[in-house]
N, C-alpha and C positions, 0 to 999 in steps of 0.2 A: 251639717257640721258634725254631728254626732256620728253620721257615717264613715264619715272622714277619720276621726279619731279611732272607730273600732278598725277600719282599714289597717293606719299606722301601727296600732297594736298587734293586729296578726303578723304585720311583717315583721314586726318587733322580733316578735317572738319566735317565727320561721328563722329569723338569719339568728339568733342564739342559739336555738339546735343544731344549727348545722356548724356554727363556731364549735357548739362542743361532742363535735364528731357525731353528730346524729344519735348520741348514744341510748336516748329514750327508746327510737325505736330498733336499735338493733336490740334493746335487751326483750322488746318487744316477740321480736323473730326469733331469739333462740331460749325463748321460755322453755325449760324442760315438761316433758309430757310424763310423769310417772306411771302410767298406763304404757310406755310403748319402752321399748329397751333395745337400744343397737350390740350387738352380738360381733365380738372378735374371735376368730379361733384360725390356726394354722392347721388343720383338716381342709379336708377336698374339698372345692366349691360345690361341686354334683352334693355329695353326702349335707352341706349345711344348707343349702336350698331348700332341699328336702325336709329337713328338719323344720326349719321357719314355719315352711307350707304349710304342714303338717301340725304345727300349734297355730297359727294363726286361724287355719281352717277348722278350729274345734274351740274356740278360744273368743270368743266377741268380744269380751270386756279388756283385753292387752294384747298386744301387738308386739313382735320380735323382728328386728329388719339387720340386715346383716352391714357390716363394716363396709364401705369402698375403699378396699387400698390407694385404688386409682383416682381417687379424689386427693384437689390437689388440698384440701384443708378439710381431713376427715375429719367424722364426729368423734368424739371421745367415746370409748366402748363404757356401756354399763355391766359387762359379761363377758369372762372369757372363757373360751373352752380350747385350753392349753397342754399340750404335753407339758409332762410330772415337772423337769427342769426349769421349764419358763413358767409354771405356776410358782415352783419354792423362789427362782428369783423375785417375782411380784411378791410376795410375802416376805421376803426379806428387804424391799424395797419400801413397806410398809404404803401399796396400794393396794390392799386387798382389803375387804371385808370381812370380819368376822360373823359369822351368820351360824346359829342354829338349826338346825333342818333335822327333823324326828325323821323322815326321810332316809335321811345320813345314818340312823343307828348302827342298822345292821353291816354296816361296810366294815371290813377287817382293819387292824392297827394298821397303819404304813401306807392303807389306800387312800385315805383321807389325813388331810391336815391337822396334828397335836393341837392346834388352836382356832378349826372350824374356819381354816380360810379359803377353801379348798375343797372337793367331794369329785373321787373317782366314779368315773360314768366309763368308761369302755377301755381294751386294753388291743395290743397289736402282737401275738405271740412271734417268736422266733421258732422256725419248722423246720423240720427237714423234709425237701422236694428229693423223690429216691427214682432211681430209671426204673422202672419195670422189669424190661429185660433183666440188669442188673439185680434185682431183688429175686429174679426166679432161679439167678444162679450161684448165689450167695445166703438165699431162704429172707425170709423178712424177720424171722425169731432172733438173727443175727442184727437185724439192724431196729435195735430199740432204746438204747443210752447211749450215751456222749462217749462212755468207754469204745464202746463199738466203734466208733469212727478210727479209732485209735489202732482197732485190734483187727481189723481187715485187710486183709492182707491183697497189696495194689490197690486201695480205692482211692480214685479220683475226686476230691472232694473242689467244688469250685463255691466260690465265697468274693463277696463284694468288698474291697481296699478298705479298709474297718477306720479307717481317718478320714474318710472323703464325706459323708454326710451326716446329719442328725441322726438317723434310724442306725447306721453302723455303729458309731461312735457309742449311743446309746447301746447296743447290743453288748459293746467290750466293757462300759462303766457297770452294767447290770449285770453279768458274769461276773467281773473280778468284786462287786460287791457281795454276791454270792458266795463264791470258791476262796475270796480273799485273792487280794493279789498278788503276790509270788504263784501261788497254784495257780490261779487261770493263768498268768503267763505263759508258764512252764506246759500246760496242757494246751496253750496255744501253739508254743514252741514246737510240740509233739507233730500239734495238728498239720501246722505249717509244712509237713516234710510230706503230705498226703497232697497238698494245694500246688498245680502247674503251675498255675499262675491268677494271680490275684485280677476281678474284676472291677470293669472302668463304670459299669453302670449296674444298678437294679436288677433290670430286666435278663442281664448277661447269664449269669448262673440259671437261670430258670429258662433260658435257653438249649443252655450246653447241659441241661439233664434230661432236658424232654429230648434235642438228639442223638444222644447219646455222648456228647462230649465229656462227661462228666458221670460219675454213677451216679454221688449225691451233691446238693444245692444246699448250703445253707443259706435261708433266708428269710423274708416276713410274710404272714401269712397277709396280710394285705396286698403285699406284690404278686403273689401267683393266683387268689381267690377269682380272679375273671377269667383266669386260662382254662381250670378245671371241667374239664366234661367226661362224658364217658369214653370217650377215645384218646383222652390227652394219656401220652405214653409213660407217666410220672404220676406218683403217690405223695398227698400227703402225711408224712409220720410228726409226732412231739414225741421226745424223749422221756419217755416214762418216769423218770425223777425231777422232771422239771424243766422251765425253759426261761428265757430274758424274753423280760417284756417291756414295752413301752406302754406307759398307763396315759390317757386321756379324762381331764376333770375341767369340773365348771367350779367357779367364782365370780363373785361380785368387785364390780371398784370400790375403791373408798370413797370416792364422789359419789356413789348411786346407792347412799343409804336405802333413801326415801321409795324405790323406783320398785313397786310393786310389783311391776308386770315383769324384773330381771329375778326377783324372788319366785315368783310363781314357775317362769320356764326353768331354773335349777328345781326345783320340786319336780316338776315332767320328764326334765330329761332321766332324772335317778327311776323315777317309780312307773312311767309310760310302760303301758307293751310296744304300744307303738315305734317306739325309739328301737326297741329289738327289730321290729319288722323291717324299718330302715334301711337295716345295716346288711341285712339280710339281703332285701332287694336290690341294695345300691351295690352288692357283691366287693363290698369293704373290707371282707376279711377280717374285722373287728368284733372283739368277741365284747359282748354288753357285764359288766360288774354283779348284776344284778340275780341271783342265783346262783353264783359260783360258791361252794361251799369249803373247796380245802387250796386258800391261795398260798401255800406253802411250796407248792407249784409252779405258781409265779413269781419272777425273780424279778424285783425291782430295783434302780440302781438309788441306792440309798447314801452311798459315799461318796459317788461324785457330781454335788450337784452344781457347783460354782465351776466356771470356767475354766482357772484355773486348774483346779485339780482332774478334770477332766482331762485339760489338754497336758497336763504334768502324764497322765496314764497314756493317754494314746501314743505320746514322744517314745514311755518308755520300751510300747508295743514295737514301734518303729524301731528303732534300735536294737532292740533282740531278741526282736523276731522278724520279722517283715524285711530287714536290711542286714540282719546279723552273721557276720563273714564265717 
């Protein structure tokens, strides 16, 4: 009898869990691990692999596992390592984390977040890719600033349609934050009368300077850093007064105060050598924060970082320049 009753009892309480959605134990199942930290970032799967590898394999007591996009109900990131733009939107979105990291001191004003929500870790330079040929019969002392572009007389300058992707778009907001926009315009306007024809891809310009299509490539140093060998028929230069760059930082969510092991890999990614060696090997083209001593060099876009005003600038690029009768 007594058996009986404990019986009735379990089922009791079997069909009340599952009346209320089983929720005991899914809360069971998705208990967070603050030991372990899932990682978002819009970089190249090859370079964040690497990365994880690389902490987990030196790292026993916390764990770094990277986001599945292709999951159809991914996990919420505790970390993201984002270009400059889709950081300031999450801190204006008020998901980010304020976090202190002595780490963080020494990074220059503008590379890191006014309010510690945010800390630049690696940046993407804009280069110029020069013909060789071309360089031997024009001198290289002639091709060192931006004015240059300007002042050579026939060069072919080929350059990727500056509205078509993140990395372009970025290129024009961090110039005209720069120069100010009337002059980068106007300097674009110039430039434009040098440019056959605008390119549909990346890769395009860095094509037509290696054969000869082109004299010089404006473009990122990430996009050409795998092609470089001692026979590629193309130089790379940076403009001796400065370049646009895309900056790359890590931040925490506002969810993952607690989550020790998302705090620790922002501490490694900033102060690692290893992180250097990375970037290096994975031929990323990505230059690491971390020793750079005069970022006045680097040209951040600082004014357009809302949608909006970004695409207010590129319309007006379009228009008078790129379309202008």
């Amino acid at each position: 009898m007594a058996l009986k009753k404990l019986l009735l009892t379990c089922i009791a309480l079997v069909t009340l869990l599952c009346a209320a959605g089983c929720s005991f134990f899914d809360d069971v199942v998705h208990l967070k691990n603050d030991n372990e930290a899932i990682l978002a970032s819009d970089q190249n799967a090859a370079l964040l692999q690497a990365l994880a590898e690389e902490y987990n394999s030196t790292h026993a007591e916390y764990k770094v596992w990277l986001q599945n996009a292709d999951d159809k109900n991914p996990k919420e990131p505790d970390i993201y390592l984002m270009e400059l733009t889709k950081l300031a939107q999450l801190e204006a979105d008020n998901k980010l984390l304020a976090l202190e990291l002595p780490e963080a001191d020494a990074l220059p004003e503008g590379f890191k977040s006014a309010g510690n929500y945010w800390h630049g870790v690696f940046y993407d330079p804009v280069v110029l890719l020069v013909n060789q040929s071309f360089s031997r019969r024009v001198g290289q002392q002639n091709i060192r600033n931006w004015e240059d572009l300007l002042q050579i007389k026939d060069v072919r300058i080929a350059l990727e349609n500056l509205s078509d992707t993140d990395g372009t778009r970025g290129f024009l907001c961090a110039f005209a934050s720069h120069f100010g926009e009337e002059n980068a315009l106007n300097y674009l306007r110039e430039l434009h009368k040098n440019i056959p024809q605008y390119a549909k891809f990346p890769f395009t310009p860095i094509r037509m300077a290696a054969v000869g299509d082109a004299d010089i490539a404006l473009t990122r140093s990430s996009y050409i850093f795998q092609y470089l060998e001692n026979s590629f028929p193309a130089y790379v230069a940076r403009p001796v007064e400065g370049t646009p760059v895309s900056l790359w930082g890590v931040a925490i969510s506002a969810e993952s105060a607690g989550n020790k092991a998302a705090q620790d890999f922002c501490r490694w990614l900033l102060t690692n050598a290893a992180v250097k060696r990375i970037l290096m090997q994975q031929n990323t083209g990505l230059e690491p924060l971390d020793g750079v001593k005069d970022t006045t060099r680097l040209w951040l876009n600082t004014h357009y970082l809302t949608q909006d005003k970004a695409d207010g600038l590129i319309n007006k690029w379009l228009k008078t320049v790129r379309f202008e009768n």
